[in-house]
Every structure is written in structure tokens, then in C-alpha cells.
C-alpha positions, 0 to 999 in steps of 0.5 A, a space after each residue: 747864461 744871462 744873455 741866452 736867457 734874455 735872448 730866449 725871451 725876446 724870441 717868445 715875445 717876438 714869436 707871441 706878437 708874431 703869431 697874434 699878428 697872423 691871426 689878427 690878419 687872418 681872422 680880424 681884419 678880412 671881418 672888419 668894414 671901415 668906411 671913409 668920408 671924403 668931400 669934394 669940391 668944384 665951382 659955385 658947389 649949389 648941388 651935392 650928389 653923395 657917391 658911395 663906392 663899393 668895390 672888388 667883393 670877391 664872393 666867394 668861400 671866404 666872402 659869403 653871403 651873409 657878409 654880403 648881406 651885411 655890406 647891403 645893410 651897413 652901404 643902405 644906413 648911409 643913405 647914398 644918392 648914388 651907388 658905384 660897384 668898380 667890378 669883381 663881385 665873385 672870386 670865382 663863380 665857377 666854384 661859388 656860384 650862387 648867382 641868384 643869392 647875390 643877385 637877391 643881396 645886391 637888390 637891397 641896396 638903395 640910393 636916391 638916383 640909382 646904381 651904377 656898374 662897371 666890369 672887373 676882370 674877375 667878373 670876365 673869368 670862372 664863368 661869371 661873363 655869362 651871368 655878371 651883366 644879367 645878375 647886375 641889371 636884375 639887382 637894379 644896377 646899370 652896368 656901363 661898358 664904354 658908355 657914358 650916361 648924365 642926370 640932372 641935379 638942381 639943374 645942373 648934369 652929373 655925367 658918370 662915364 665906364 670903362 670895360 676891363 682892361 685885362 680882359 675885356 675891351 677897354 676904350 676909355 679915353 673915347 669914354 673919358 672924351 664924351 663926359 659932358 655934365 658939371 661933374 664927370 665922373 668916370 669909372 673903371 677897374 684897373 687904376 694904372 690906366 688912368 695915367 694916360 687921362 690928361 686933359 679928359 674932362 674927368 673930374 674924378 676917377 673911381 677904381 678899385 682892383 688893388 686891394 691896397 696891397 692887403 698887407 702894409 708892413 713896413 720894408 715887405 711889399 704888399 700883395 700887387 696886381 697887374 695893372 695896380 703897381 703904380 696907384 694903390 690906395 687913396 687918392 692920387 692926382 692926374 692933372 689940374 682937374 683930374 683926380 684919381 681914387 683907388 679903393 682897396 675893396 672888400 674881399 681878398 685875393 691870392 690869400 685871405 688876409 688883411 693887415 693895415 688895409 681893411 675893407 672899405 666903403 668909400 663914401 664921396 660927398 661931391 659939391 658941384 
């Protein structure tokens, strides 16, 4: 009898924990907003741009638009110069389509040289490809698909380079990679397992998201993967001798809203060139 008791203790601890753990992965962590700092540095570093991405959002029924409100306000306190969006704004904006809320959200972000943005696949799919571009620009971002544009910064250039999205858009990211040309390059797109192809490019750093960091970290369990994020997943991972790749985990959820160990993040970059 002592045994059964003691075993039917350890199944109510278990259950207990068990189910803290669910509503803490359900309930908690989607809310939470961390923000992690990194600072980069290459040559004689006189200049510094402060680079703060934002990526995979997925607005919708479980991200709505006061949650986006609240991202605006807490990205705006920390006085970027420039803000990156790596694509997926809607989860699905055939049934969320609030297009000119997150338009008006989104126009309240400030930095000192611009905003700049890229495509994800959601934002091809639910109907979003009619109204991502228009939405964006209205909202004061630049949206870059294979295109490459520079700014000057204590007279040196800052070259920032997009790549359409791999899985449904048309992605031609090395001739984007090939035509950076600034003291810093800084090359963007969604989908980070691409990026392996990218030796010898003059990318000095690659800014993806799409992965969502796998959502949830347990150990033994995978997380959730998606396509073209199996191999590069979270953090920072290196390309070659000059070329580092960075995978955000994002902001919203996908397949089933819930985070544990990955919350939803701002990724602030102080780079020194």
C-alpha cells in the first residue's frame, strides 16, 4: 500500500506540474515580449547603426491589434535607427482582415533612417499578396524584393539587401547577395535554411525569421519545425569567415498557439562599422 500511495503521489505532482506547465504555454508566454541585445562589430567600427528586427507577427485571432499596438510602443522606446520586419505580418488575412487597423499600428513605428521590409510566405497566402505591399509602404516601410538599396552613415554606406520569399514568391537571393556593396551589408529574407548557399557573398549579416524557434523546447521532444527552417532555428549561426546568419523566433504562433522556453522576441542589433 505504501508503494501505491507513493506512486499516486507522484502522478498528482506529475499531473499538477503537468498542467501548470499547459496553461503557462498557452496562457503566458504567447503575452510575454523579451528583447535581446546583440552588438556586432567589424573593422575600424567609427559609425553604428542600431538595427532592430521584428518578425513573423501573425496577426490574427490569437495576435490582435492591441497586442500589435503594444509591440509599436514597446520597438518605439528603444529608439532604433532602423527597423527590419522579416515577413508574416497575418496569420491569415482571409479571416482576419483588418488591413487598415495594422496599416495604422504599424505607421507608429519610428527610427531615425527608415523602415525596411521583406515577404513572407504567409503574407503571399489568405489573400494577403493583394494588400502586403500597399499596407506596408502606407505604413512608411520600404519593402525590398530582390532589390538592394544603401545609406550613408558618418560617410560610410550601410548597404541592406531583400530577398523575396522562397516558398511562394520568386526568390533570386544570391544576384541580391552579389550586389551589396556598402561598409556593412546587411542582407534580409524570410526562410533562413537558404542562406547556406551564401559563401563568399559580400553579406556581412543575414536577418531571417520564419522559424519561430520551434515554439516549444522540451527536452528529447522536437519543437514545431517548418519548411525551410529544419536546419537553422534560433540565434545566431555562421556562414563563413565573414558571413553570419541570424534566425528570429518571432512574435506570433503558428499551427497551435503556444510557446514554452521560446517567447516572442525583439531582436535589437548594435552594429559597429
Amino acid at each position: 500500500m505504501k508503494i501505491v500511495k507513493r506512486l499516486l503521489k507522484i502522478f498528482a505532482v506529475v499531473f499538477v506540474v503537468g498542467c501548470l506547465c499547459i496553461g503557462y504555454a498557452f496562457l503566458v508566454e504567447p503575452e510575454r515580449l523579451v528583447v535581446n541585445e546583440y552588438t556586432l562589430q567589424k573593422n575600424d567600427q567609427l559609425s553604428s547603426m542600431k538595427v532592430v528586427q521584428l518578425s513573423d507577427t501573425h496577426v490574427g485571432t490569437h495576435y490582435d491589434i492591441k497586442q500589435l499596438d503594444k509591440l509599436v510602443e514597446k520597438t518605439n522606446r528603444l529608439e532604433p535607427d532602423l527597423i527590419i520586419f522579416t515577413g508574416d505580418l497575418f496569420d491569415n488575412y482571409s479571416q482576419y482582415p483588418k488591413k487598415d487597423e495594422v496599416q495604422e499600428s504599424l505607421s507608429r513605428l519610428q527610427a531615425t533612417y527608415g523602415k525596411i521590409a521583406v515577404w513572407g510566405n504567409r503574407d503571399y497566402g489568405g489573400g494577403a499578396e493583394r494588400i502586403y505591399q500597399d499596407l506596408m509602404e502606407n505604413a512608411g516601410f520600404i519593402v525590398l524584393s530582390n532589390e538592394v538599396m544603401s545609406m550613408e552613415i558618418d560617410s560610410k554606406v550601410f548597404s541592406i539587401g531583400g530577398v523575396d520569399d522562397f516558398l511562394l514568391g520568386d526568390p533570386q537571393m544570391k544576384r541580391t547577395a552579389n550586389q551589396l556593396n556598402g561598409d556593412y551589408n546587411l542582407l534580409l529574407m524570410h526562410e533562413p535554411d537558404e542562406a547556406e548557399t551564401l559563401v563568399n557573398t559580400p553579406a556581412d549579416l543575414i536577418l531571417t525569421g520564419h522559424s519561430h524557434g520551434g515554439q516549444i523546447r522540451l527536452p528529447i521532444i522536437p519543437g514545431i519545425r517548418t519548411e525551410l527552417a529544419q536546419r537553422y532555428v534560433d540565434g545566431f549561426y555562421t556562414i563563413d569567415e565573414e558571413t553570419q546568419l541570424f534566425v528570429n523566433t518571432g512574435i506570433g504562433t503558428t499551427k497551435i498557439h503556444a510557446r514554452f522556453m521560446v517567447p516572442p522576441e525583439i531582436d535589437v542589433f548594435e552594429i559597429k562599422f
